[in-house]
C-alpha positions in Angstrom: -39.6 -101.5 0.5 -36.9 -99.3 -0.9 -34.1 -98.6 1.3 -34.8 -101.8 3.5 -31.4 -102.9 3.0 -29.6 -100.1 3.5 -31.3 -99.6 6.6 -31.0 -102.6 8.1 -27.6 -102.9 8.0 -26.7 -99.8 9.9 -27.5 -98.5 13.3 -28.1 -95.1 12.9 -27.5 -94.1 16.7 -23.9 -95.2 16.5 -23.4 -94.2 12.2 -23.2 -90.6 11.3 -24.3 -91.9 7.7 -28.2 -90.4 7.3 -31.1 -92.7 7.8 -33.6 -92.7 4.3 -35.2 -89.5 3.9 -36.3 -86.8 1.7 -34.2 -84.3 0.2 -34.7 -81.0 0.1 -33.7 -78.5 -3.3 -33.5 -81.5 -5.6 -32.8 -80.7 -9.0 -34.5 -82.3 -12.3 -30.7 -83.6 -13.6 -30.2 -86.7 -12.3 -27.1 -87.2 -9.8 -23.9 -88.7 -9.3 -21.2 -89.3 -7.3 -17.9 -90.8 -6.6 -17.2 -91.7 -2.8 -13.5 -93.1 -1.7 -13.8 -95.6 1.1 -11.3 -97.1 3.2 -13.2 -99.9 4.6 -11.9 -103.6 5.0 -10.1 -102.7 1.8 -9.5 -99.5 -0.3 -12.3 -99.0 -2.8 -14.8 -96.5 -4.6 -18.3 -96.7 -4.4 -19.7 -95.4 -7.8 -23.3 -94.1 -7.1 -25.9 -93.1 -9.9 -29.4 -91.8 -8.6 -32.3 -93.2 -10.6 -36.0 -93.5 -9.1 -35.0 -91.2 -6.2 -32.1 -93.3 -4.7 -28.3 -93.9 -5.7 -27.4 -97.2 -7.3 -24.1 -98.2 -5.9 -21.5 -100.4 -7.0 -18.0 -100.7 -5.0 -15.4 -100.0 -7.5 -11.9 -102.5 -5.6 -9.2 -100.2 -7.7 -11.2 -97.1 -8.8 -12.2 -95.9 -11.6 -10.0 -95.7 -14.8 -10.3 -92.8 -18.0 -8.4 -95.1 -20.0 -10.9 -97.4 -21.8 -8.5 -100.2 -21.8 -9.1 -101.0 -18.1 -12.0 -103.0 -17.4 -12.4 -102.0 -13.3 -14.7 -104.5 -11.6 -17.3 -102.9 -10.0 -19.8 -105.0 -7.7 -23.1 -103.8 -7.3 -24.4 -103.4 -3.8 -27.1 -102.1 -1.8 -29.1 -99.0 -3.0 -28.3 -95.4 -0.9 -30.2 -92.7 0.1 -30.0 -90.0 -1.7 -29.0 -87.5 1.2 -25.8 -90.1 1.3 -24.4 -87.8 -1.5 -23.7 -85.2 1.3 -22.0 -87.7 3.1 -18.2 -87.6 4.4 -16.4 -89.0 7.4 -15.7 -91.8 9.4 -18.2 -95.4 9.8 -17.3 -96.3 13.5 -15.5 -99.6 13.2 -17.9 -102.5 13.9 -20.3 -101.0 11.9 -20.9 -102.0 8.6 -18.7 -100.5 6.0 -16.7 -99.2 8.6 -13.6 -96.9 7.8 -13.4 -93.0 6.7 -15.4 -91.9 3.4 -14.5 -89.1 1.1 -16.7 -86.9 -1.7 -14.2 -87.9 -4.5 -16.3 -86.8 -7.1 -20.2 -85.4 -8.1 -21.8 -83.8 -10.4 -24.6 -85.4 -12.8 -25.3 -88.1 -15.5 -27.6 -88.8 -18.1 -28.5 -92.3 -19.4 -28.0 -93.4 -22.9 -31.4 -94.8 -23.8 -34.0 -95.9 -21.0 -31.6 -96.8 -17.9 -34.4 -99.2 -16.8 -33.7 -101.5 -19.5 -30.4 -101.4 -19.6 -30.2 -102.7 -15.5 -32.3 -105.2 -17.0 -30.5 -106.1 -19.5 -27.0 -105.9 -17.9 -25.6 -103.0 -20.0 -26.0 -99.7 -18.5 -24.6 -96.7 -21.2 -23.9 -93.2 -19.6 -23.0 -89.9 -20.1 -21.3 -88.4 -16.6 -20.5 -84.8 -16.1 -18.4 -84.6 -13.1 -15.9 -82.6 -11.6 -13.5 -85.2 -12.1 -15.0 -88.0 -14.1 -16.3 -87.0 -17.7 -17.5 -88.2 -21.1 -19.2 -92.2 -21.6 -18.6 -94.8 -20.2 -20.3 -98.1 -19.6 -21.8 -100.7 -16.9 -21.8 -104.1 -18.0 -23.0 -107.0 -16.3 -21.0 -110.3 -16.1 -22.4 -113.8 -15.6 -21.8 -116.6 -13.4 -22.0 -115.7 -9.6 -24.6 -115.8 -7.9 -23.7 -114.3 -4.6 -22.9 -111.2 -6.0 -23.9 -109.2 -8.9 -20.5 -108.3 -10.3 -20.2 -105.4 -13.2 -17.4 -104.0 -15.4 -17.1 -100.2 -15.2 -15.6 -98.8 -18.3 -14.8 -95.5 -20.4 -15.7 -95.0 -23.5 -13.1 -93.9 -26.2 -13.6 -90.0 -26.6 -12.4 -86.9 -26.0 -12.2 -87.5 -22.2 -10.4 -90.8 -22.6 -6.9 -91.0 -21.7 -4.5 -93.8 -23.1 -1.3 -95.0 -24.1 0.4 -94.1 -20.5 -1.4 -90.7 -20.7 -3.9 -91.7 -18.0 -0.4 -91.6 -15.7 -1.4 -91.7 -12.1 -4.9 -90.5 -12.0 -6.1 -91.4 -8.8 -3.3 -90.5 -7.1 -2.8 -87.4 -8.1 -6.4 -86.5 -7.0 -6.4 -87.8 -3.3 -8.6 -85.3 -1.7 -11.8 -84.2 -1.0 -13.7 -83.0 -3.9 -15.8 -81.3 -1.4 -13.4 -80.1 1.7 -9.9 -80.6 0.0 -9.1 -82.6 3.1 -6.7 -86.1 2.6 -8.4 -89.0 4.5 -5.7 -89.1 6.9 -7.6 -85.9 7.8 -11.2 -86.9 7.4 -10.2 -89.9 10.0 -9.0 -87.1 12.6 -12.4 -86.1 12.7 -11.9 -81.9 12.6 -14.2 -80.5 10.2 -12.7 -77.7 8.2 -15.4 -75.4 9.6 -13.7 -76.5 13.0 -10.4 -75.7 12.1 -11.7 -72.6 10.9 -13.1 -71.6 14.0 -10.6 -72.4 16.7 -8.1 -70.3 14.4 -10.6 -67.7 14.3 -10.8 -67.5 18.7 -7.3 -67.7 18.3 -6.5 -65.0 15.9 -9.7 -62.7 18.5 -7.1 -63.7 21.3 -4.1 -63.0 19.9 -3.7 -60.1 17.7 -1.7 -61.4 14.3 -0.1 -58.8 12.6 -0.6 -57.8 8.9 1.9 -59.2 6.4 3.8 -56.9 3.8 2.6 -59.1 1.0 -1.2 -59.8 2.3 -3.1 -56.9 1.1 -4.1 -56.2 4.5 -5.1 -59.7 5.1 -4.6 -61.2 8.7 -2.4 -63.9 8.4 -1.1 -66.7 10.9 0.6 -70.3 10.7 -0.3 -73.1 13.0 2.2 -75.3 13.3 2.9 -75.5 9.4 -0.2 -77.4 8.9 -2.6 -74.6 7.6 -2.7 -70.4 7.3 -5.0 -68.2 7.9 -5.2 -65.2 5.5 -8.3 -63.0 5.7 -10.1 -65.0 7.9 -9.8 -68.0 5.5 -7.7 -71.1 6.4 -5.4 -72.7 3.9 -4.4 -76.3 4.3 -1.5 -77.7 3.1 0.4 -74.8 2.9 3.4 -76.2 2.6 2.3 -78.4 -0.5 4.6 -77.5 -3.5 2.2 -77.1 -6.2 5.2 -76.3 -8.9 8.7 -77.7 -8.5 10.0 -74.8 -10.9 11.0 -72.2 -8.3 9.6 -74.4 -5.5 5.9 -72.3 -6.0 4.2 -73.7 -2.5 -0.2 -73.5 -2.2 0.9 -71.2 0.8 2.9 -69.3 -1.4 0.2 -68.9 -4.0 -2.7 -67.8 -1.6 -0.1 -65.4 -0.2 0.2 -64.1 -3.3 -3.4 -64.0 -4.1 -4.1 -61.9 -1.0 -2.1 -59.4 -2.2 -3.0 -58.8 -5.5 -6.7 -59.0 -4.6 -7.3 -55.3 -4.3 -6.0 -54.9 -8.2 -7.5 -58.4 -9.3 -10.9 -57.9 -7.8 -12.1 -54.8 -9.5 -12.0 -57.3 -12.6 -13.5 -60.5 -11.8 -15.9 -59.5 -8.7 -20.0 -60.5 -9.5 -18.4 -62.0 -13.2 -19.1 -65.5 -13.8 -15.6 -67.4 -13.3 -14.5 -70.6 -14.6 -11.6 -72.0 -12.4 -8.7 -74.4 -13.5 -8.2 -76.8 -10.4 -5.3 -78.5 -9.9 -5.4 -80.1 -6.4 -2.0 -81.6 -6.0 -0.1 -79.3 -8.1 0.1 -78.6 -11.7 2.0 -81.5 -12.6 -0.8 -83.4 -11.0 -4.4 -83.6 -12.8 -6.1 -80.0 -13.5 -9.5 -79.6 -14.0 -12.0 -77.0 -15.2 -14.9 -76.0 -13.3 -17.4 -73.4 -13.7 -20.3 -74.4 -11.7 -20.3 -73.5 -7.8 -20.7 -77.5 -6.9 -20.3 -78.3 -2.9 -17.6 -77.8 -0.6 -15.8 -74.3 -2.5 -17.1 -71.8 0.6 -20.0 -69.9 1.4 -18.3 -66.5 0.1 -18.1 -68.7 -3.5 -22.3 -68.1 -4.3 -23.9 -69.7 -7.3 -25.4 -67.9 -10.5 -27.7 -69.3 -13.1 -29.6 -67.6 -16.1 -31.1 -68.9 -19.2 -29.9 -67.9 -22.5 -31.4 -69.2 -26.2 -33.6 -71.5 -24.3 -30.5 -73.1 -22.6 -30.4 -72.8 -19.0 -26.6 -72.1 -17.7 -25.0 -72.2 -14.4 -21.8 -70.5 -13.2 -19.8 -69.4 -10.1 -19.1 -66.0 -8.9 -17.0 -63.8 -5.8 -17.4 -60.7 -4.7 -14.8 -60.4 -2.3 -10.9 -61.3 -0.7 -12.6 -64.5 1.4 -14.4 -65.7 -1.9 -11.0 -65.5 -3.8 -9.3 -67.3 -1.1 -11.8 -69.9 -1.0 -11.0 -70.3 -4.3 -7.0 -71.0 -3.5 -8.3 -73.2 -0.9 -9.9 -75.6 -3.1 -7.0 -75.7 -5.7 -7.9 -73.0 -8.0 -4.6 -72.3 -10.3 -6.2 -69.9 -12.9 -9.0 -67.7 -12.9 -10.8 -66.7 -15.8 -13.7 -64.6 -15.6 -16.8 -63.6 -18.1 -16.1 -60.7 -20.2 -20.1 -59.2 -18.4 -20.6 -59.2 -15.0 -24.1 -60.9 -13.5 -25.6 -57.7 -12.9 -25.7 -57.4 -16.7 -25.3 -60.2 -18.5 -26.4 -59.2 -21.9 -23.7 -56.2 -22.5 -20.3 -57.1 -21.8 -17.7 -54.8 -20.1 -14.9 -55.5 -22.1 -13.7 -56.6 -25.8 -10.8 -58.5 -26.0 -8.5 -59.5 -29.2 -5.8 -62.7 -27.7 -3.0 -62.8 -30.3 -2.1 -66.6 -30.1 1.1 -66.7 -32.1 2.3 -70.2 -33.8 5.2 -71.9 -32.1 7.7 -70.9 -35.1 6.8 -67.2 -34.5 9.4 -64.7 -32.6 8.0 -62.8 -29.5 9.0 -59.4 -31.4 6.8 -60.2 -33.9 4.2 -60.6 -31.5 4.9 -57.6 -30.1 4.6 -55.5 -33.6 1.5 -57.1 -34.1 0.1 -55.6 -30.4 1.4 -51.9 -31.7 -0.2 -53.0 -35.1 -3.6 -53.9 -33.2 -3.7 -51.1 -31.3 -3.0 -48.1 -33.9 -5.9 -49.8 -35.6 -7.9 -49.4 -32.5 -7.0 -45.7 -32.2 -8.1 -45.0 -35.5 -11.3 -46.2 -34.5 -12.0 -44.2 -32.0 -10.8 -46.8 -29.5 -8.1 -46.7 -26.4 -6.6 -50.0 -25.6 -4.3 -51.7 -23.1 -2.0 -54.5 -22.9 -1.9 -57.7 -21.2 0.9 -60.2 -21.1 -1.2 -63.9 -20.4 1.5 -65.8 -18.6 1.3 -67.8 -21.7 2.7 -67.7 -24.9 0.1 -64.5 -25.8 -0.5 -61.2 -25.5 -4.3 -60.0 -24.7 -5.1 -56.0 -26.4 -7.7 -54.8 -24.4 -10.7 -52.6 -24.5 -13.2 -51.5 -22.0 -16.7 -51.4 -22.5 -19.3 -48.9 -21.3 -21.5 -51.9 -20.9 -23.9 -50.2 -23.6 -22.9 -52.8 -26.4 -24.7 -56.2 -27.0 -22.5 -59.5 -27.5 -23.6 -60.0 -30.5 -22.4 -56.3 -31.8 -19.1 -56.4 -29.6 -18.4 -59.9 -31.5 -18.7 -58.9 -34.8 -16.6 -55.4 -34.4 -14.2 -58.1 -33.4 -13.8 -60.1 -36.1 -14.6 -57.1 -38.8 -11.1 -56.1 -36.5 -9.4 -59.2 -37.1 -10.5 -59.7 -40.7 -9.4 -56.5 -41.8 -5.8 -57.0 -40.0 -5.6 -60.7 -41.9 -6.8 -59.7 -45.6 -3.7 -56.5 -45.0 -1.7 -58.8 -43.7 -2.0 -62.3 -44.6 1.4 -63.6 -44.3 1.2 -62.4 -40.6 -1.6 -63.0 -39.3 -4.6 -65.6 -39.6 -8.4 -65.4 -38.2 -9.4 -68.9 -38.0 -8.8 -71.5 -35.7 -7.1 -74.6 -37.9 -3.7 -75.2 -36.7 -2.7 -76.0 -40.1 -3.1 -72.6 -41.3 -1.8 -70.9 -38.3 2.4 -72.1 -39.2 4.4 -69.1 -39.2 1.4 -66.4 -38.6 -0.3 -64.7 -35.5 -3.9 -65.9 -34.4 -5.9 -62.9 -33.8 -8.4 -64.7 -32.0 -11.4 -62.8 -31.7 -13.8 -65.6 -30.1 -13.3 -64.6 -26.6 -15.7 -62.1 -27.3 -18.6 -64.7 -27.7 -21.8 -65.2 -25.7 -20.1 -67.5 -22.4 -16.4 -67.6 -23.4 -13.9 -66.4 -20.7 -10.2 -64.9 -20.6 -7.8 -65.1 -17.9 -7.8 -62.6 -15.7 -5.8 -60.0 -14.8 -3.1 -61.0 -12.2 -4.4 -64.6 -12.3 -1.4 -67.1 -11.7 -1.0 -70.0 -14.7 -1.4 -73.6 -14.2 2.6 -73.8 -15.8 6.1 -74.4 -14.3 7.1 -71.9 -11.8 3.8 -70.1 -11.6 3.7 -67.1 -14.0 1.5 -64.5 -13.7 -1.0 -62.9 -16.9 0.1 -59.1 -16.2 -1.8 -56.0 -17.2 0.8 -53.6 -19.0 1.2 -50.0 -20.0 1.9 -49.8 -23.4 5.2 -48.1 -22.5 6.2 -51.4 -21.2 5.8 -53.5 -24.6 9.3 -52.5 -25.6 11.4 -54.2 -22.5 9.2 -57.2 -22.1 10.7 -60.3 -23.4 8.4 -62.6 -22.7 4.6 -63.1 -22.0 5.3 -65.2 -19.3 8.4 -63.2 -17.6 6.0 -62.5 -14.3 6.9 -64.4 -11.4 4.7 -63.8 -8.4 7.3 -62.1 -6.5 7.9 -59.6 -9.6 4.3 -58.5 -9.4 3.9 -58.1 -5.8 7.7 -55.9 -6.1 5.8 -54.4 -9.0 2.5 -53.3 -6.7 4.7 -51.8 -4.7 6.5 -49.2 -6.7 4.3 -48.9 -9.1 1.0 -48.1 -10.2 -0.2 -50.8 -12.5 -4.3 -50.3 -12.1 -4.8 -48.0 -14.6 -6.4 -50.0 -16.6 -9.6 -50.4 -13.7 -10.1 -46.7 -13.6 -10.8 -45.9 -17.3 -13.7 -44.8 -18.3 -15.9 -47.2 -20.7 -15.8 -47.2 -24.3 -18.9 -48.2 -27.0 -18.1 -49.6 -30.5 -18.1 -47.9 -33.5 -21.2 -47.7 -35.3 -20.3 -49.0 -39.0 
């Protein structure tokens, strides 16, 4: 009988774990999961579903991304497949008893038939996970017979990490995948939603005034353990997330609440991919694009099918979404150049001149006046963008009337042209080795799913700097694309109107 095991170990009226049961809105991709538990010792249970229930092996030290490490990984009972929503505390006596956190989930897909390789004792995987990606492999070892014991390993790829690179990988991701909460915190027992609400009867208590720097957003501290901005609590405010200029999550989300009325206009109902960097950006960053669990019900999910390939993305439309965002570790934002209402017809070209490391910033900034005279004499107004990078971003907005395909190719007929007038200054392809000494006009963010960074969006780099939209009056003082601090641009919001760039009216290519 499936399950039998796992159910007759645990005594569902005292476990909050979920009996065997069905599941409702599965999905045809086949899941996975990562859950940390601290049991009788530290360990993560590795689960794959297969034949509607999650194999589980109990990984003692944790996965590793460096293929070098052979982790043990001893097989145990099979789960439910609801036990992929599960996180909190086993009451001790119970078995497994100890706290359980959503480390990681997403989705895998077996190399070759996953039946015989169980068989067999070699299991060969793809995952795609928030936080564990690429191959890897289950291997069986011999010899005892009490317990069926397995090597977890990665494969060598792109995802690998060697050579000391792999650094302190699972420490630096120590919370929740789902809830951003430490296990310290899962043990307490108070659910975010909780916290949530008792600040929220609080705040209906007790007016809280409006903060200069909040956008208008409501904002309270409780006892330097979380802040409330917008309805939307922030843990671990206090958390330094950048040790240049001491950048604090509190800080950030602050910051984020105030730009939101310039920065929403841009990215609101666009598919976003995020840059997560949970503990900071000297921890381990992530991209994510897909909505997953545990970002916030203002965070909503968007799928569509393009070319026969079926694609999946998350989108805001508002200050709590953007928030949730912080929340969860979001660094960077870096929205779809179409919004979801129309996918096919973007709202904005953009040309992201990427110059080599050997190439001075007033260079860069020629090349901008270069691009955008061009543009003029095209028909085309443009506007200026300093990434937070090493970059600048020329920008022009769309009327939403031109397909990608057509927006793409103006670009690079653009870049092209600039390239074969200019070839000692500029190059049009991606090969590093051609790029010594020149500019990249890199057209390709004006291709069928790419992203940008948005406007006003923070960088995952010491001290925090911000990507800042520009009048082209202010290309001759700037000295760097990454001069922005987040105090500059909330000083700058202040005194000056920097939005321009939302209010213009939409511009259609060039017939040629």
């Amino acid at each position: 009988m499936p399950l039998e095991e796992y159910t007759r170990k645990r005594d569902f009226k005292k476990t909050s774990e979920p009996p065997p049961g069905p599941v409702k809105g599965r999905k045809q991709k086949l899941s996975y999961l990562v859950q940390k538990h601290d049991a009788t010792r530290l360990h993560y249970d590795f689960r794959l579903e297969l034949d509607g229930v999650l194999l589980s092996w109990a990984v003692t030290k944790g996965p590793s991304v460096n293929p070098s490490d052979k982790r043990l990984a001893v097989r145990t009972e099979d789960h439910p497949l609801s036990y992929g929503a599960f996180e909190g505390t086993i009451p001790e006596g119970q078995y497994g008893g100890g706290t359980v956190m959503l480390w990681d989930e997403g989705t895998w897909e077996a190399k070759g038939d996953p039946h015989t390789g169980l068989k067999k004792g070699h299991l060969s995987f793809v995952l795609h996970g928030e936080r564990l990606k690429g191959g890897w492999d289950l291997i069986r070892m011999r010899g005892d017979e009490k317990r069926e014991n397995w090597l977890l390993i990665k494969k060598n790829d792109k995802e690998a990490r060697q050579n000391g690179k792999e650094g302190k990988f699972l420490e630096n991701l120590a919370s929740s995948l789902r809830t951003g909460r430490s296990m310290e915190e899962i043990a307490a027992g108070e659910s975010p939603q909780k916290r949530i609400s008792k600040m929220r009867a609080t705040q209906s208590k007790k007016p809280v005034p409006a903060t200069a720097t909040s956008g208008g957003a409501e904002t309270k501290k409780k006892k330097n353990t979380s802040l409330v901005l917008g309805g939307i609590a922030i843990t671990h405010p206090d958390r330094v997330i950048s040790d240049a200029g001491h950048i604090t999550k509190g800080a950030l989300a602050e910051y984020y609440a105030g730009v939101a009325p310039v920065l929403l206009p841009r990215i609101a109902r666009h598919p976003l991919s995020l840059l997560r960097c949970p503990t900071g950006i000297d921890g381990d960053c992530f991209y994510q694009r897909k909505p997953g669990k545990g970002l916030g019900s203002h965070v909503h999910p968007f799928e569509f099918k393009h070319r026969g390939k079926r694609h999946e993305y998350l989108y805001i439309e508002d200050e709590e979404g953007l928030l949730q965002l912080i929340q969860m570790g979001a660094i960077e934002i870096h929205p779809w150049g179409a919004s979801i209402d129309s996918i096919d017809y973007p709202d904005r070209l953009i040309f992201d001149l990427d110059p080599a490391a050997d190439v001075p910033f007033s260079a860069l900034k020629l090349a901008a006046q270069d691009l955008r005279q061009r543009l003029k004499q095209k028909g085309l107004e443009s506007f200026l963008k300093c990434t937070g990078g090493k970059g600048l971003h020329v920008i022009i907005p769309l009327a939403g009337k031109d397909e990608w395909s057509g927006v793409k190719s103006f670009a690079a007929s653009v870049a092209k042209e600039m390239v074969a007038e200019a070839p000692q200054a500029y190059v049009a392809t991606m090969s590093k080795a051609k790029r010594r000494g020149r500019i990249f006009v890199d057209y390709l963010r004006n291709d069928y799913t790419a992203t940008s960074i948005a406007d006003y969006s923070v960088r995952a780099l010491p001290g925090a700097p911000v990507a800042v939209p520009l009048e082209w009056q202010d290309l001759k003082g700037l000295k760097s694309a990454s001069q922005f601090t987040l105090k500059d641009v909330l000083k700058r919001l202040k005194i000056k109107n920097t939005d321009s760039f939302f209010k213009e009216k939409g511009q259609t290519i060039p017939s040629s």
